[in-house]
N, C-alpha and C positions, 0 to 999 in steps of 0.2 A: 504493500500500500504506500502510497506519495502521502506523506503529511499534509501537502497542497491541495491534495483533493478532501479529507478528511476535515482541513478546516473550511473546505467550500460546505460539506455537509451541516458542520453547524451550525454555519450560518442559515444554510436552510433551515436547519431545524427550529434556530429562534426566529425566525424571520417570518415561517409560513408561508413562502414562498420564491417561485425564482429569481423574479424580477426585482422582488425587496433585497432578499441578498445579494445581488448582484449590485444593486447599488450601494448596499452596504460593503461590499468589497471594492467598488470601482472596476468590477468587471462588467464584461458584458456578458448579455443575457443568455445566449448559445454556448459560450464558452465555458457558465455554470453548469449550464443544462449537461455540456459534453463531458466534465470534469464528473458530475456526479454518476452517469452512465458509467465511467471509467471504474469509478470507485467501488460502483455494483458490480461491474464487469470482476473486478480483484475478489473480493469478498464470494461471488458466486449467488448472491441473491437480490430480490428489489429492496433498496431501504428506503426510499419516498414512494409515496403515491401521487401521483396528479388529479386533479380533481380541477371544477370549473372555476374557485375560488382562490386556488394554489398547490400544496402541495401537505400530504399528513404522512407520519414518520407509521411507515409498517410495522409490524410486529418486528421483526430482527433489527430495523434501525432505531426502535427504541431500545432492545434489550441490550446497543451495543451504544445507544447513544452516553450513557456515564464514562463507557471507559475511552469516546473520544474526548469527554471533559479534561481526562484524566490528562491526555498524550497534550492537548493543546494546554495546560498548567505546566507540566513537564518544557513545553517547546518553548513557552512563556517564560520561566524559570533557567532557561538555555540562556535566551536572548539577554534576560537581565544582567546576568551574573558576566557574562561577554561584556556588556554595558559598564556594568558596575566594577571592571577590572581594569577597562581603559582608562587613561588619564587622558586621553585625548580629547582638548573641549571641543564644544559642539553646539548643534542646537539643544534647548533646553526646555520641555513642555511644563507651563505653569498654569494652574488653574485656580481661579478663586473668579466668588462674586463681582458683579458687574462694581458695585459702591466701593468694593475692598479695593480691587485694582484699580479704580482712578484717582479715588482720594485718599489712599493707606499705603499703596503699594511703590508707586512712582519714587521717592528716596530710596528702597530696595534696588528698584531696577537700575533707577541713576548707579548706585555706587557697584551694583554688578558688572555695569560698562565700562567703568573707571578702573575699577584693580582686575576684570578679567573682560579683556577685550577681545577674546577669543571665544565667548561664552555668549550664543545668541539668544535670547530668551524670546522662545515663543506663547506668547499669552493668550490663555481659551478662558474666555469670561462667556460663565456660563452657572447656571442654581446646578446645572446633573452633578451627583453624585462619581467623579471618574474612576474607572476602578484602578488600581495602581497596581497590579498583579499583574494587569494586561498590557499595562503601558502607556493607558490611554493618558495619560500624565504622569512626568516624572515628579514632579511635586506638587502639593497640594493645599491650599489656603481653606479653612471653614470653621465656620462658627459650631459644631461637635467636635466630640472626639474619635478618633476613627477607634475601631471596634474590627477591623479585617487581620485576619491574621499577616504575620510579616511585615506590618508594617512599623516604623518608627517613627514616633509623635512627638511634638515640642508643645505644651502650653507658651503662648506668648503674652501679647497685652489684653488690655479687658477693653471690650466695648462698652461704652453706653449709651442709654437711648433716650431719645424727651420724645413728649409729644412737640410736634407744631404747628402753626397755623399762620398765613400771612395777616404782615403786619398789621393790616385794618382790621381785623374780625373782631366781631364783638366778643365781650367777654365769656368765656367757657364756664361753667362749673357744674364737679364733678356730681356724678349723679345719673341724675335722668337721660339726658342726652338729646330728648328730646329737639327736633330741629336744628339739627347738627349732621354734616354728609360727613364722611370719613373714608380714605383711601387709604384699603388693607394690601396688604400680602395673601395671596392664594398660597392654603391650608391643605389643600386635597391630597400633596405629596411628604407633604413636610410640616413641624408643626413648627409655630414661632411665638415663643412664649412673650413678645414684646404687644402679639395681637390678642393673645388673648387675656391680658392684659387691659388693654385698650378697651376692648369690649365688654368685658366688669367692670369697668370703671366708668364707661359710657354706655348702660345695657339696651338704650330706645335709639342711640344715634345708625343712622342709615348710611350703609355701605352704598357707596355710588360709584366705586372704581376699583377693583382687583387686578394688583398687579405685584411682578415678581421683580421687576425693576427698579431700583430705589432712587436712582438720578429722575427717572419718570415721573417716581412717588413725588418728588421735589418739587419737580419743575409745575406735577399739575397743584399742588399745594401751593407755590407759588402764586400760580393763578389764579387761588379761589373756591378751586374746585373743593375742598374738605379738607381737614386735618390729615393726621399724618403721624405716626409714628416712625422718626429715623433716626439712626445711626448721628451721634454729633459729630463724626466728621462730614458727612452727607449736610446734616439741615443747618449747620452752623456756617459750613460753604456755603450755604447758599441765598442770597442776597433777597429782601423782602420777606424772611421768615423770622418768628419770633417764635421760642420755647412758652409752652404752655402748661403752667403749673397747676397741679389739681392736689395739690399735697405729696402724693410720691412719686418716682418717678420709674417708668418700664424696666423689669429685670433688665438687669446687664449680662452680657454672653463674653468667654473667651474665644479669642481667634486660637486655633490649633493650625499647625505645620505638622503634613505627612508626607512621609515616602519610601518606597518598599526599602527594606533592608540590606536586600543586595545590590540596591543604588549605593549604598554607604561611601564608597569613595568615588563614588563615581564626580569627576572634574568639578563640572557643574553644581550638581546639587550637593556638592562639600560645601561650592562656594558661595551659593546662595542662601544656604542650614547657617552660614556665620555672620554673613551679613545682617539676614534676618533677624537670628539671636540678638547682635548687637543692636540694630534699630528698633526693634518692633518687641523689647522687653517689656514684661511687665512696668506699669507707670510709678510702683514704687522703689524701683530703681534695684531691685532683686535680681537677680543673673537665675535665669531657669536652666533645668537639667537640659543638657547639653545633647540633643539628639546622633 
């Protein structure tokens, strides 16, 4: 069996289809088709079915579909440790929230360019979840703590959060909420204890905008459109907003820094794990465990 066609079948498998994997691979759509015929061809049996909607795992291609989990963690685990042994810098995959990278991250990136100019940092500002097993980031910015095996975490500085509201709005108070719009954060994937929050604290005020974007959050709070709970690096940038006091103010969340552990020395994310540390410490001037 070709590793190469094993992982075209996974992707079918999560995909449900050819054309989705194939996109999900950047192949094309015949070439999948061909790859997995081949795979059958090896193996001696059918492991997808086609059907009008896509494609459903047969009976032998699920009973074999774990142990290709298995081979593509193994082939995963090839890759890294290759990775994680080179010094050779390179590009660098970073992933963190849209708010974190533009108004948290940028002194990181600046001093990454300055002492390692050989070190290109590619930035994916994104809320998904990246897996770091797979590779889909070498390093990772989020407000949890990562919970996946192999990985190695930093607690860094503490966020906090106010409410806001632009500068003309009448006065708030806590309670009712009555006659008050409010633009949240979408809950459906993930939970954010800043909103719910917000929502005991204002239990009648009406949600008039769900959004997972927090410059957005801003900008339409800016505008008028409803309150706002953000991030004070977010709503203190940002110009015609005033913090809104109701007595206390939204939990506070840590940033955490992750990344698999047979990155460990790899170039880049050595030199990124230090810069980090040093800029983006804890605010009481505490040096954290050293990832």
């Amino acid at each position: 069996m070709e590793w190469s066609d094993v992982r075209i079948f996974l992707a079918v498998a999560r995909q449900g289809s050819l054309g989705a994997a194939a996109r999900s691979l950047q192949l094309s759509h015949p070439t999948v088709g061909r790859r997995i015929r081949a795979l059958e061809d090896d193996v001696g049996q059918p492991l997808v079915q086609r059907h009008d909607n896509g494609v459903l795992l047969t009976e032998a291609g699920a009973r074999v579909l774990a142990l290709a989990e298995e081979m593509e963690g193994a082939a995963m685990a090839f890759q890294r440790r290759l990775a994680g042994d080179d010094g050779t810098p390179g590009p660098l995959r970073i992933s963190s929230a849209d708010w974190f990278a533009t108004y948290v991250l940028p002194p990181v990136i600046d001093a990454l360019r300055r002492e390692h100019p050989d070190v290109v940092p590619e930035l994916m500002v994104s809320s998904r979840r990246f897996d770091l097993s797979r590779r889909e980031a070498d390093v990772v910015f989020r407000v949890v703590p990562f919970d996946e095996p192999g990985v190695v975490q930093c607690q860094l500085l503490r966020i906090d959060y106010g409410l806001y509201a632009r500068n003309d709005q009448s006065r708030i108070e806590r309670g009712d909420g009555r006659g008050t719009n409010l633009i949240v954060m979408d809950t459906s994937e993930h939970s954010y204890p800043e909103t719910d929050w917000l929502r005991a604290t204002l239990p009648h005020a009406r949600p008039v905008v769900v959004s997972n974007h927090r410059a957005l959050q801003a900008h339409l709070c800016q505008q008028g459109t409803g309150l706002a709970v953000l991030p004070h690096a977010v709503g203190d940038a940002t110009s015609g907003l005033t913090r809104v006091d109701l007595g206390d103010a939204p939990p506070s969340r840590y940033i955490w820094m992750g990344y698999h552990e047979d990155l460990r020395s790899m170039g880049g994310v050595r030199a990124l794990a230090d810069i980090a540390v040093r800029l983006l410490g804890p605010a009481d001037g505490s040096t954290p465990e050293h990832p």
